[in-house]
C-alpha positions as CSV (number, residue, x, y, z in Angstrom):
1,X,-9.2,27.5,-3.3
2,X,-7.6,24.2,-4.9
3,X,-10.0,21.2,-5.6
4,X,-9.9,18.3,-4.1
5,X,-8.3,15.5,-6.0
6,X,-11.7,13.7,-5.6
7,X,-13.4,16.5,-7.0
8,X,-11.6,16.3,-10.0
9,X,-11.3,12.6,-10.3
10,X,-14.5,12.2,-12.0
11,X,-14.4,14.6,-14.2
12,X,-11.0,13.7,-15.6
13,X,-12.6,10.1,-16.2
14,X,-15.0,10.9,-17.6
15,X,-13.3,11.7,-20.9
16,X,-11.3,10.2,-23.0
17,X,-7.5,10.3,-22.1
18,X,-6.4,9.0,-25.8
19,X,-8.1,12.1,-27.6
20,X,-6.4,14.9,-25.4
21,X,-4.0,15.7,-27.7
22,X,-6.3,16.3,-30.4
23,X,-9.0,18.1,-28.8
24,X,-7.6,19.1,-26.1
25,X,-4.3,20.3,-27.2
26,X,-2.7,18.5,-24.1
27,X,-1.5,14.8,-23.3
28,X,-2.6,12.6,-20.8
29,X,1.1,12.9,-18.6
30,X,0.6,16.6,-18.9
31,X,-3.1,16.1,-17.1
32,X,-1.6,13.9,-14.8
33,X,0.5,16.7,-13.5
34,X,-1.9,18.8,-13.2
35,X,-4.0,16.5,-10.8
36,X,-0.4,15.8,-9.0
37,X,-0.6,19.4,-7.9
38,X,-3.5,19.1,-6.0
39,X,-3.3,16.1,-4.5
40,X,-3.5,16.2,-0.8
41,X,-0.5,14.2,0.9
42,X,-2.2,11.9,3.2
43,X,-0.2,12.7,7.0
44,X,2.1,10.0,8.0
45,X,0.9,7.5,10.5
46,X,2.7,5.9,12.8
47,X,3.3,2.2,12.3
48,X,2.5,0.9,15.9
49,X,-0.8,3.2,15.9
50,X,-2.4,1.8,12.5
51,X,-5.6,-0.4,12.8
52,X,-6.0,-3.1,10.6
53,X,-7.8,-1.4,8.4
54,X,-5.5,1.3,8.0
55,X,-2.7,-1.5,7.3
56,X,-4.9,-2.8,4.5
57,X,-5.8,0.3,3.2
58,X,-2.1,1.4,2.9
59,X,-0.2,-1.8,1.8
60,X,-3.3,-3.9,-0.2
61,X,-2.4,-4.0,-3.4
62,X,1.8,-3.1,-3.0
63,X,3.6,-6.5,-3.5
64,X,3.8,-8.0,-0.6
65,X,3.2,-11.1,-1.5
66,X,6.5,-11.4,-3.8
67,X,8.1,-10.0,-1.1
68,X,9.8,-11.8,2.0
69,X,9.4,-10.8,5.5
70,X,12.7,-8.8,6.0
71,X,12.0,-6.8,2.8
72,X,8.6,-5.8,4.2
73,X,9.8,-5.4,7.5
74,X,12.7,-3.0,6.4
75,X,10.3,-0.7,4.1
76,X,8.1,-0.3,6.5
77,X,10.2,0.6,9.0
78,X,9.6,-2.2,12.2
79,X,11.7,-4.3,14.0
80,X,11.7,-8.2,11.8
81,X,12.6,-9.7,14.8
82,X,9.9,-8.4,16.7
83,X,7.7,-9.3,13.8
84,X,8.9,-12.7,13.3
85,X,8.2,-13.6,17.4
86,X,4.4,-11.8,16.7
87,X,4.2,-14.2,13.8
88,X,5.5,-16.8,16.0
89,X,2.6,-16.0,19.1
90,X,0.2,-16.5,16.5
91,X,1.3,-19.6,15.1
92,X,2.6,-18.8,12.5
93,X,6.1,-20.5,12.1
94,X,8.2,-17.9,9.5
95,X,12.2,-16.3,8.9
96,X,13.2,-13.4,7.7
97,X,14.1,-14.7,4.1
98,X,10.5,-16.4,3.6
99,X,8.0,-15.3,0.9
100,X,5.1,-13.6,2.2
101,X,2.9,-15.1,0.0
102,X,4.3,-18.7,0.5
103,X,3.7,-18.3,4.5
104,X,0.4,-16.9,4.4
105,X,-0.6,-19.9,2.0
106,X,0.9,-22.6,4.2
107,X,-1.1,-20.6,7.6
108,X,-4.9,-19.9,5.5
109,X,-4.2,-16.3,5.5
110,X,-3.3,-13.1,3.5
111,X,0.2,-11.4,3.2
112,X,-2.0,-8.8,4.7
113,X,-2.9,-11.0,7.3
114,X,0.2,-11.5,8.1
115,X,1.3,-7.9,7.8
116,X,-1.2,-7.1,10.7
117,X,0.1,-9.7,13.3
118,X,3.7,-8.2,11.9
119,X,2.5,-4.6,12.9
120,X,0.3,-4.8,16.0
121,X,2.3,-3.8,19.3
């Protein structure tokens, strides 16, 4: 039975990564690997069925905010001009070649924020 890569989380915290080679006889990439191997792939979701949580879950934390809307919309896989008109319902005045940090800003909101109104069907 493999562990879980939450089992093993902890425990590979809870040592020192900078002494594996000494006392261990390993280095810390080689670890790594190991983990890599047990990882569970989370399944793919579909876009159009993700809940905001889910959206923040997956994308908080990934650039988006350096990013501009057509770049997001493109590596994520929706329709920008679909996206730009839900940004658009919601008052939220953007193009395709606008920052997403920038336009969140201007509007009070996240790029997250504005990643959800991009994403919601």
């Amino acid at each position: 039975m493999m562990a879980r890569f939450e089992t093993v989380l902890p425990f590979i915290t809870s040592f020192t990564l900078s002494l594996t080679r000494s006392q261990h006889g390993t280095t810390p990439m080689a670890i790594y690997g190991m983990i890599k191997k047990h990882k569970i792939a989370n399944p793919e979701i579909d876009v159009e069925q993700m809940s905001p949580d889910d959206i923040e879950a997956k994308y908080a934390g990934t650039g988006l905010g350096r990013k501009n809307l057509e770049e997001i919309c493109r590596e994520i896989g929706i329709n920008s001009e679909s996206a730009l008109d839900r940004l658009s319902l919601a008052g939220i005045s953007a193009s395709g070649e606008d920052n997403a940090r920038d336009i969140a800003e201007k509007h009070d909101r996240s790029p997250i924020d504005l990643l959800v109104i991009m994403m919601q069907p």
